[in-house]
Every structure is written in structure tokens, then in C-alpha cells.
C-alpha positions in Angstrom: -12.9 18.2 16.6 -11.8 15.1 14.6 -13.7 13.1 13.2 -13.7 10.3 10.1 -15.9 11.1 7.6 -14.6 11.0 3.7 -11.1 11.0 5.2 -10.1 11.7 8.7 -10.4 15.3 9.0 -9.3 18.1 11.8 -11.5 20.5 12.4 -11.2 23.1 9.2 -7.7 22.7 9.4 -6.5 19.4 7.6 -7.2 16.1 6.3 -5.2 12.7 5.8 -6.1 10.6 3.1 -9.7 12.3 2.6 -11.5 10.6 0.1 -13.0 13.9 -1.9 -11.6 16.7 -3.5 -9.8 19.0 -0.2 -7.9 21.8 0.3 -5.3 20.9 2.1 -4.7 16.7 2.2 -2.1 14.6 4.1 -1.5 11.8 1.8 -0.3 8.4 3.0 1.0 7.3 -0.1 0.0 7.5 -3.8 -2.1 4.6 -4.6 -5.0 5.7 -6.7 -7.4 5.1 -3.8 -5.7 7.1 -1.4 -5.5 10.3 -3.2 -8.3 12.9 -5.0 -8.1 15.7 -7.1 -7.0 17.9 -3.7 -5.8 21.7 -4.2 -2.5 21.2 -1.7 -1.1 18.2 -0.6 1.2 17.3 1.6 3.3 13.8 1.2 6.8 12.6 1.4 9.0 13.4 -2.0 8.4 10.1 -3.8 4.7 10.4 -2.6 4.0 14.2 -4.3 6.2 12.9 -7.5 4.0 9.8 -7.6 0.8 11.5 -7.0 1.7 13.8 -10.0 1.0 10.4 -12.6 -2.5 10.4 -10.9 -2.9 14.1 -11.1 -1.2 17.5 -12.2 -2.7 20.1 -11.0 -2.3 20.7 -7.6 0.2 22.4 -5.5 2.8 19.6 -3.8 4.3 20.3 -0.4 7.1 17.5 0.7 7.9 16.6 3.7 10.9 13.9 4.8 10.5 11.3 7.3 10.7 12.5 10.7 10.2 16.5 9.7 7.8 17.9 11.7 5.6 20.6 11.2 2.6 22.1 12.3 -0.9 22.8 10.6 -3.2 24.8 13.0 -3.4 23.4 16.6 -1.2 19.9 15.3 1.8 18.9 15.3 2.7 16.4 12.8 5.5 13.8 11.8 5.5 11.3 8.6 7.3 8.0 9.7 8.4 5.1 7.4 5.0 3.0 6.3 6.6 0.0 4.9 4.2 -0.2 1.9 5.6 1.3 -0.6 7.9 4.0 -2.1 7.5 7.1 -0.1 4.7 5.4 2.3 4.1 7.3 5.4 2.0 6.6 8.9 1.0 10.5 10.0 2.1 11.1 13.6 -0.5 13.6 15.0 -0.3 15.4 18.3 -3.6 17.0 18.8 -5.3 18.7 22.2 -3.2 16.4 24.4 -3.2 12.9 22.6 -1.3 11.5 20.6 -2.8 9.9 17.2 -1.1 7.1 14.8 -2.5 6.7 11.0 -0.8 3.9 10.1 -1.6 4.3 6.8 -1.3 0.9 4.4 1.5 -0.6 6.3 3.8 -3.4 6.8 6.6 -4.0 9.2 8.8 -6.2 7.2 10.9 -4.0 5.4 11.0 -4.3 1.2 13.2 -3.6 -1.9 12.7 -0.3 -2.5 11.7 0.8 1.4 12.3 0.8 4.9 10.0 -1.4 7.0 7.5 0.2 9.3 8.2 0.8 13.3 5.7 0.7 15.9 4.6 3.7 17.7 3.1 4.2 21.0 0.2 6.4 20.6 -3.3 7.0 22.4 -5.3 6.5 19.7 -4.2 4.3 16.8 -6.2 4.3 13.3 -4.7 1.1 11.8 -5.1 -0.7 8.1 -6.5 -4.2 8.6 -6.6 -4.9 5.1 -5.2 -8.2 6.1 -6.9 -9.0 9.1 -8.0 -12.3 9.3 -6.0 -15.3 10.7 -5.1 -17.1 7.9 -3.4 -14.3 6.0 0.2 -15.3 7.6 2.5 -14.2 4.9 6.6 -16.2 4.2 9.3 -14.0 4.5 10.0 -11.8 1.9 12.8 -13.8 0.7 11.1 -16.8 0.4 8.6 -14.6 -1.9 12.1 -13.9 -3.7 13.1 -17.6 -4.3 9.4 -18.3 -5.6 9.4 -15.4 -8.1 13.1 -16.5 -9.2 11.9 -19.9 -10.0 8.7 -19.3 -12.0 11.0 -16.8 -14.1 13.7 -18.8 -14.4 12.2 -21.7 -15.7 9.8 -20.3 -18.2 12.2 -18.6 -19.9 14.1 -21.8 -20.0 11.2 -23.3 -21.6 11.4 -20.2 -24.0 7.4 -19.4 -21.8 6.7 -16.0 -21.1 6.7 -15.2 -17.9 3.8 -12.7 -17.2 3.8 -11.0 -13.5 1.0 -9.1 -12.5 1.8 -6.7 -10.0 0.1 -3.4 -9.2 2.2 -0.8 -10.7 2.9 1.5 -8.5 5.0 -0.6 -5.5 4.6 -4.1 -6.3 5.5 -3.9 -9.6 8.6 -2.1 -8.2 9.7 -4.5 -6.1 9.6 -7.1 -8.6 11.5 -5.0 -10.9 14.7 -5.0 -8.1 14.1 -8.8 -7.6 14.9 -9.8 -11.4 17.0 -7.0 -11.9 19.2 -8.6 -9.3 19.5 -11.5 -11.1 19.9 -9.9 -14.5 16.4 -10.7 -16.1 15.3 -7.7 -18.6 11.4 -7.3 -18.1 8.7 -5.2 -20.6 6.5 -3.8 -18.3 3.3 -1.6 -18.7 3.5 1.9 -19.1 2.5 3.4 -15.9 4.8 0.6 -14.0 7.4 1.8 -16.1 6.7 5.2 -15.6 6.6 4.7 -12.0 10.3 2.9 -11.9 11.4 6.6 -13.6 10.2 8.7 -10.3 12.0 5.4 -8.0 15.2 5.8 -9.9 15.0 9.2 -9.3 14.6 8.9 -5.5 17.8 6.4 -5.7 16.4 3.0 -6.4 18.8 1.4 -8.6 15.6 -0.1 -11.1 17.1 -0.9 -14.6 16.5 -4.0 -17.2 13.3 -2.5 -17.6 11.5 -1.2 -21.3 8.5 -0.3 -22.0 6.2 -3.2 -23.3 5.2 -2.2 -26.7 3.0 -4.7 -28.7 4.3 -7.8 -27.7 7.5 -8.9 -25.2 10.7 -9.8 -27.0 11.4 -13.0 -26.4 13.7 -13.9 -22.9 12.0 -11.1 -21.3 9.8 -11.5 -18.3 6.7 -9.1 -18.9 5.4 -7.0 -15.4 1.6 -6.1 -16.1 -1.3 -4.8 -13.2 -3.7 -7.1 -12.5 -6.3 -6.6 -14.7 -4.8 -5.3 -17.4 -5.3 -8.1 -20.3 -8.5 -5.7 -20.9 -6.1 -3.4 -22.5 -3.5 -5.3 -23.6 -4.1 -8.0 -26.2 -1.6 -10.5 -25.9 -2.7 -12.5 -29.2 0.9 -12.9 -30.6 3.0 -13.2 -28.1 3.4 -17.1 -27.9 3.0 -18.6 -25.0 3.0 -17.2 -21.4 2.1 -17.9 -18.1 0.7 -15.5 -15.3 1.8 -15.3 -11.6 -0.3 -12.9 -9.3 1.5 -11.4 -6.7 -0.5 -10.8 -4.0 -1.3 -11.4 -0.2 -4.7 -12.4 -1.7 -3.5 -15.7 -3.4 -4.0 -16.9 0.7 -7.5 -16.4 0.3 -10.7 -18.8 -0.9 -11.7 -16.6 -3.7 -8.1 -16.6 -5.1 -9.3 -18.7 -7.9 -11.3 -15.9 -10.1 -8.0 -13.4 -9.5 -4.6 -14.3 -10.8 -5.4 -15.8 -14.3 -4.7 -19.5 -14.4 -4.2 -19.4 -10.5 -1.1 -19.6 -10.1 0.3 -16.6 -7.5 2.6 -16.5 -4.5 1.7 -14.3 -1.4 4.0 -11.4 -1.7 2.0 -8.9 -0.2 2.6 -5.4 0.8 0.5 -4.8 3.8 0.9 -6.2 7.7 -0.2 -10.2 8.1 -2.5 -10.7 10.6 0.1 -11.8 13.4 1.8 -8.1 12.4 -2.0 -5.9 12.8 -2.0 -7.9 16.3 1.3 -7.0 17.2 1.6 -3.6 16.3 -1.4 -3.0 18.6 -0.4 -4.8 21.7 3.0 -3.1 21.3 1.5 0.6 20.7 -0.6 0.5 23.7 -3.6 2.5 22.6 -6.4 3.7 24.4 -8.4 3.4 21.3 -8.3 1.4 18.3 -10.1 2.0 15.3 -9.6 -0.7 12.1 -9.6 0.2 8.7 -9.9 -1.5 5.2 -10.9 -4.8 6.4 -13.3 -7.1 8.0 -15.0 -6.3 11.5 -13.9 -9.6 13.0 -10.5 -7.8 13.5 -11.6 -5.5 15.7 -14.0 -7.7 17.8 -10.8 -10.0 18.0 -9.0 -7.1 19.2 -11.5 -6.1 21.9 -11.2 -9.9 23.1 -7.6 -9.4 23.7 -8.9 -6.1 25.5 -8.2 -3.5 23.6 -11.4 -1.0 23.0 -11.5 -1.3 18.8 -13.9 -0.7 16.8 -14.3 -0.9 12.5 -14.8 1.8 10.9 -15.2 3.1 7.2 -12.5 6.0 6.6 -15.5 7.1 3.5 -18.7 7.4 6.1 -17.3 7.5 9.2 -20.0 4.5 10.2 -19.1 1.6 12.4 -19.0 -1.4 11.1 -18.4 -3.2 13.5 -21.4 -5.7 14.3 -22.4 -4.5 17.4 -22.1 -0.7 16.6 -24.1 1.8 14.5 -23.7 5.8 14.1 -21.4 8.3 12.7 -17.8 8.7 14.3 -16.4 11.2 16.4 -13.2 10.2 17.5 -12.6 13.5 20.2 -13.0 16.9 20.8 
């Protein structure tokens, strides 16, 4: 049987993205919240290499895009996420259907990796982080030509410009942006440490040292959100903050990027992409995860059978369901 409940397990045999401590783990990607303490896991090169600046003990088994391989009764293929570095959706063939994690995903493809595709499946498990209908994101480049411009002209106005920027992915893509254009950047150690496993995978990042104290002047600085609780910044002149983030589209953008200022380079699916990836996959069943229930109810409008679920409980969450999930036998 599978089932969602602290990760989406398979019977004894596996788990993908399982939100305890497991014995053998299918991991996504390596964002913090998508990986545990596990004994094995399983990921894409960049993924295990990644995973290892969470967490060092545990024994790594890579897999490339499109290798399959079987655990138990499954068969199972890693395709291109779209997210990040490494970023997989898990491909599951299981008692006669076909199942699609999609992982965090997006379809547009990025800096440092290949978009997402869409794949027909019977039952697709899809990240609506994003899913409401105002998050409608600009086209990467646009994101590009926004970014440009806030550096640029700070600098100019001899203003730090500050990024913040998750480090692991967004800080990334950042880092190829200025790079581009020849802008050296201090960035936070475990951004920096991060653009050491993406050169190694073949991402040309350089321009990049590691912040110390304060920036040197002329330098852009890439931090995480959140990190002025660690870093004091009492020397270093002044400086200005862009967020980048899908969030800056939302109402409670005010209390997130500093002094507000942010552009909407996100790296997850807009709400238009969630939709479309579903009406072009064709499932049977749809079950939403990361975001708000409204998603799915939209999606059962449009006549798809979807329900929101929460990968940690396995609970609905949907309004007008209750209990724990089974998805099949």
C-alpha cells in the first residue's frame, strides 16, 4: 500500500521526501525541509552532494535523470524538476499505475537547470506552493533586467547592494546573473559553499568570495533571508535589500524583504503553470501539496478529482474532507 503520512511512503519498501528519520529516502532535492537525518538516500548527484552540507552521515546513492531502477515491486525514474540544482519529480510505476511527484517544481527552465516537463500519469502528487491566482510570475528574463538594475545602480551610488536569496538555488541563480555581467558578490557561507558543489557539477559560478566581516566596497553582497540575525552589518555603510522571491506578489510581502523592496523571481510553478501541468498530465487523481486548499477545490471545478493534502499527516485539508490518506492498494 501507499500512503502519505510523514512522507509518501511504499509499503516497507521506500519513501520520497519522508519527513522523519528513514531507511531508505527518495529525495527530491536538498532543501533543508525536504530532507532528514535518513540512513540511505537516494537523489540525483548534485542532490546527494548537496544533502551532504545538511548532513554527513548517511550512505548516498545517485541516480541521473532518466535512470531507472527498481526498489521492491517499483519502478522508478528521476526527471528534471525545474527548481533547483539537481531537482527531481520521482516517476513511480507501482501495481499498475503510474504516479508523478512533482516534487517543488517549475516549468520555466533557470540558470543553473533545465526546466520541468509534464508527465502523463494516473495519479499526480503536485507542489502548489504557489497556488493562488494572483501569483503570475514575469519571465525569468525580466526577473534578470530588474536584478541588473537594482545592482547596477547602487553600486553607482557607491550603495551596497544586499540580495537575499535562499542559499541553496536562489542564491545560485543570482550568482550566474551578476556573474554574467561581471559584478563580484560576498556572499554567506553556506551560499558560497553551495556555488563549490554547482561548479563542480559544471556551473560556471565565479566572482564569488566569501563575505567576511563586512563587503568590500563595489561588491554586491548575496545573504538568505533572514540572516541579519547572524550577521551584523554595523560598518558596512550603506546598503539596500532586495528579496527575491515569488512571495514579494503576496499582501504580507511587507514584514519579509527588509525595506520592501523585492522582485518576483521565484523558483516554483505560478499558478497558470500548477493548472497547466494538470490539465496536460491527465490524472485520475490529484492530490496538492504545500499550499492552500483553494487550489485543489479550483481544480475539482475544472473537473479534476483533487484533494489537499499534508505530505507530514497524511490529513486532508481540503475544506470539505477529513481522515488519514490512503492513496491505493
Amino acid at each position: 500500500m501507499a500512503r502519505l503520512h510523514k512522507g509518501i511512503k511504499f509499503g516497507s519498501f521506500f519513501s520520497i521526501d519522508p519527513t522523519e528519520k528513514s531507511e531508505l529516502a527518495v529525495i527530491s532535492h536538498a532543501h533543508s525541509d525536504h530532507l532528514r537525518s535518513h540512513i540511505k538516500l537516494i537523489g540525483t548527484p548534485p542532490t546527494v552532494d548537496l544533502a551532504r552540507l545538511h548532513y554527513k552521515k548517511f550512505e548516498g546513492v545517485t541516480r541521473e535523470y532518466h535512470q531507472k531502477f527498481e526498489i521492491g515491486p517499483a519502478s522508478i525514474e528521476l526527471a528534471p524538476a525545474g527548481h533547483m540544482l539537481g531537482s527531481a519529480q520521482v516517476i513511480i510505476d507501482w501495481h499498475g499505475e503510474r504516479i508523478v511527484y512533482t516534487g517543488d517544481f517549475k516549468l520555466e527552465e533557470n540558470y543553473t537547470c533545465p526546466g520541468a516537463a509534464i508527465h502523463s500519469c494516473d495519479v499526480l502528487l503536485i507542489d502548489t506552493t504557489y497556488g493562488m491566482p494572483y501569483y503570475k510570475f514575469p519571465p525569468l528574463s525580466e526577473c534578470r533586467e530588474k536584478l541588473l538594475e537594482f545592482v547596477t545602480k547602487n553600486i553607482a551610488a557607491e550603495i551596497t547592494p544586499v540580495i537575499l536569496a535562499y542559499s541553496f538555488g536562489k542564491a545560485q541563480e543570482a550568482m550566474m546573473i551578476l556573474k554574467n555581467e561581471g559584478v563580484e558578490m560576498d556572499v554567506y557561507a553556506k551560499a558560497f559553499e553551495a556555488a563549490q558543489i554547482y561548479k563542480a557539477h559544471n556551473i560556471a559560478i565565479d566572482n564569488v568570495f566569501l563575505l567576511n566581516e563586512k563587503p568590500k566596497p563595489g561588491r554586491a553582497v548575496i545573504l538568505p533571508p533572514g540572516a541579519f540575525r547572524h550577521v551584523n552589518p554595523r560598518g558596512w555603510g550603506r546598503f539596500r535589500t532586495c528579496f527575491l522571491s515569488g512571495w514579494t506578489l503576496g499582501k504580507k510581502y511587507g514584514s519579509r524583504g527588509g525595506n520592501g523592496y523585492g522582485i518576483p523571481f521565484s523558483d516554483h510553478a505560478s499558478f497558470d503553470d500548477i493548472v497547466r501541468y494538470v490539465e496536460t498530465a491527465r490524472p485520475k487523481r490529484v492530490y496538492t501539496l504545500f499550499g492552500p486548499p483553494d487550489i485543489a477545490e479550483y481544480l475539482n471545478r475544472i473537473g479534476f478529482k483533487a484533494e489537499a493534502v499534508n505530505l507530514d499527516s497524511g490529513n486532508f485539508i481540503s475544506r470539505k474532507s477529513a481522515g488519514n490518506m490512503d492513496l491505493f492498494l
